[in-house]
C-alpha positions as a printed Julia matrix, in Angstrom:
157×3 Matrix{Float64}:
 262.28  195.64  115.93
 258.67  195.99  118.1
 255.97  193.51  116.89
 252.31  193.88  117.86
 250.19  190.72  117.47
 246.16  191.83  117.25
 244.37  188.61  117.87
 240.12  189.34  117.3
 238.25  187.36  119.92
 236.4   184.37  117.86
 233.42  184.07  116.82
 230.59  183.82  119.19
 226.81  183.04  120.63
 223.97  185.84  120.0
 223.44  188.24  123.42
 221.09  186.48  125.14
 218.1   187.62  127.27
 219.42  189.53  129.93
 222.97  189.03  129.39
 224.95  191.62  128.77
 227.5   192.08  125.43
 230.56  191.6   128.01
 229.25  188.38  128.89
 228.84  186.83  125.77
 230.7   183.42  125.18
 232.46  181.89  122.43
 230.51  179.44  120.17
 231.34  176.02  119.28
 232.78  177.55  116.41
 234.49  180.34  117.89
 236.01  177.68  119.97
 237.44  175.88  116.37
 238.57  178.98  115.03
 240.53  180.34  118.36
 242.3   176.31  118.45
 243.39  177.33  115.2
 244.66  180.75  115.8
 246.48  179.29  118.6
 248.3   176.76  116.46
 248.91  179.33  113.72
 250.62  181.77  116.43
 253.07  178.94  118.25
 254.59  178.67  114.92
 254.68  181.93  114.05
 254.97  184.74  117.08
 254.07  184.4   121.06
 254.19  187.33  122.22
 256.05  188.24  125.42
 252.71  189.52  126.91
 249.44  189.45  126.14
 246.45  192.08  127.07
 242.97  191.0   127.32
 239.93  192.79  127.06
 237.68  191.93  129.83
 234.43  190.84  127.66
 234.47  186.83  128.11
 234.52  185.5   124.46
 238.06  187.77  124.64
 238.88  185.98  127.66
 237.76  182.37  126.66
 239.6   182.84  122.93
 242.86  183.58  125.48
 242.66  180.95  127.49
 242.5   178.85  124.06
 245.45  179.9   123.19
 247.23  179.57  126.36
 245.99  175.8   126.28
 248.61  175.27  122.94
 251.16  177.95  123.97
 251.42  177.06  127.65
 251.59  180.01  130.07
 252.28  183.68  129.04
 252.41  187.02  131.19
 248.24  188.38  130.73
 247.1   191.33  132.25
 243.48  192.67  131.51
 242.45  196.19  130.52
 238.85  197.35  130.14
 240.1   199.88  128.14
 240.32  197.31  125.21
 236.35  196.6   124.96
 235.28  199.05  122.53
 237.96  200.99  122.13
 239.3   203.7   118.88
 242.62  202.85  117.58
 243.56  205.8   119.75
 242.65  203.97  123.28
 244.76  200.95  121.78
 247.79  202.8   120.87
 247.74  204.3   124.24
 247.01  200.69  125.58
 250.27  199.56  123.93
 252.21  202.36  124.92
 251.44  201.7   128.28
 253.41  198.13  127.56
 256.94  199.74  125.82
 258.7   197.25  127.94
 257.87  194.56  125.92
 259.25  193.64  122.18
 256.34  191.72  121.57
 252.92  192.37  122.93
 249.84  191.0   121.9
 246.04  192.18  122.15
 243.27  190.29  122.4
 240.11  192.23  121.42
 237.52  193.22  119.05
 236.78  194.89  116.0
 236.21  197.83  114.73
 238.94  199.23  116.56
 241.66  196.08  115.94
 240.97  196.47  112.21
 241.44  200.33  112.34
 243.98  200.07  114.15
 245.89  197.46  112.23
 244.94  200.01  108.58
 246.02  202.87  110.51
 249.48  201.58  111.21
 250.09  200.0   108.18
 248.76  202.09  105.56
 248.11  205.79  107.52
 244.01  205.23  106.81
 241.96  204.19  109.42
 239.24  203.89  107.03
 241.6   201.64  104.85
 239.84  198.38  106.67
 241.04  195.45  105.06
 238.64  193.31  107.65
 239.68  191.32  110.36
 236.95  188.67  110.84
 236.56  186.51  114.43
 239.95  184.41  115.12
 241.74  187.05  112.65
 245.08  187.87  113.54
 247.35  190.66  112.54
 251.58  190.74  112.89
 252.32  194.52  112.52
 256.15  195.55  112.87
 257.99  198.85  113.69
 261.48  199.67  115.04
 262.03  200.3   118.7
 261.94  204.44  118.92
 258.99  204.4   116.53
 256.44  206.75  117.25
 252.95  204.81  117.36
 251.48  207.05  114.19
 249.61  206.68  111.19
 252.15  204.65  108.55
 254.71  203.32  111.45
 253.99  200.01  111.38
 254.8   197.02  108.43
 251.61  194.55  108.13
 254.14  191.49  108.34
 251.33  188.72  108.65
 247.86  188.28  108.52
 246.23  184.71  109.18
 242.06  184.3   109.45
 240.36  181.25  109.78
């Protein structure tokens, strides 16, 4: 069995003047809810590798969890900011050498994504607020397409 972990980045501060939506950080809050998220996944699921989007408040909630976890093999992909579920199932195709992969990104395309897999819908959004993350299971030759996947945990701040 394949597992993909979809971790949302957590929560975090307004765009400020002249900074740009990739640049955004995490709030104090965001900061809470990704120490949690961490804690949830080390008893739960660490993945074998983890791919980042490169917007900071991804890359800060990361790093959160790599401060519980210890180490694990990252990589980023700017394909992840703002992508369809379609850019993220080619994302974790690209990674079939893995049994368990996790993403960290953003929403709306981890919640479609997650409803697409699960239940065949991508408009079957069952909401995946900042901090959320979502276990989804399939067997090794599945095919990443609408239905292939189990929803085997969810856990949200």
């Amino acid at each position: 069995m394949r597992q993909l972990i979809l971790l949302r980045h957590a929560h975090a501060e307004p765009q400020a003047a002249g900074q740009t939506d990739v640049e955004r950080v995490l709030s104090p809050r965001g900061e809470a809810e990704a120490d949690d998220a961490a804690a949830w996944l080390q008893g739960h699921a660490l993945p074998q590798r983890v791919v980042v989007s490169p917007a900071r408040r991804a890359q800060q909630t990361l790093a959160r969890v790599v401060a519980v976890t210890g180490p694990l093999d990252q990589c980023e992909d700017e394909r992840i900011y703002e992508a369809t579920p379609g850019t993220l199932i080619d994302v974790i195709e690209s990674h079939r050498d893995v049994e368990r992969l996790m993403l960290v990104g953003h929403n709306p395309g981890f919640e479609s994504l997650a409803a697409l897999l699960s239940t065949g819908q991508s408009g079957d959004h069952r909401g995946m607020p900042p901090g959320g993350v979502a276990i989804l299971t399939f067997t090794e030759t599945a095919v990443l397409e609408p239905g292939a996947a189990e929803l085997t945990a969810f856990w949200a701040p």
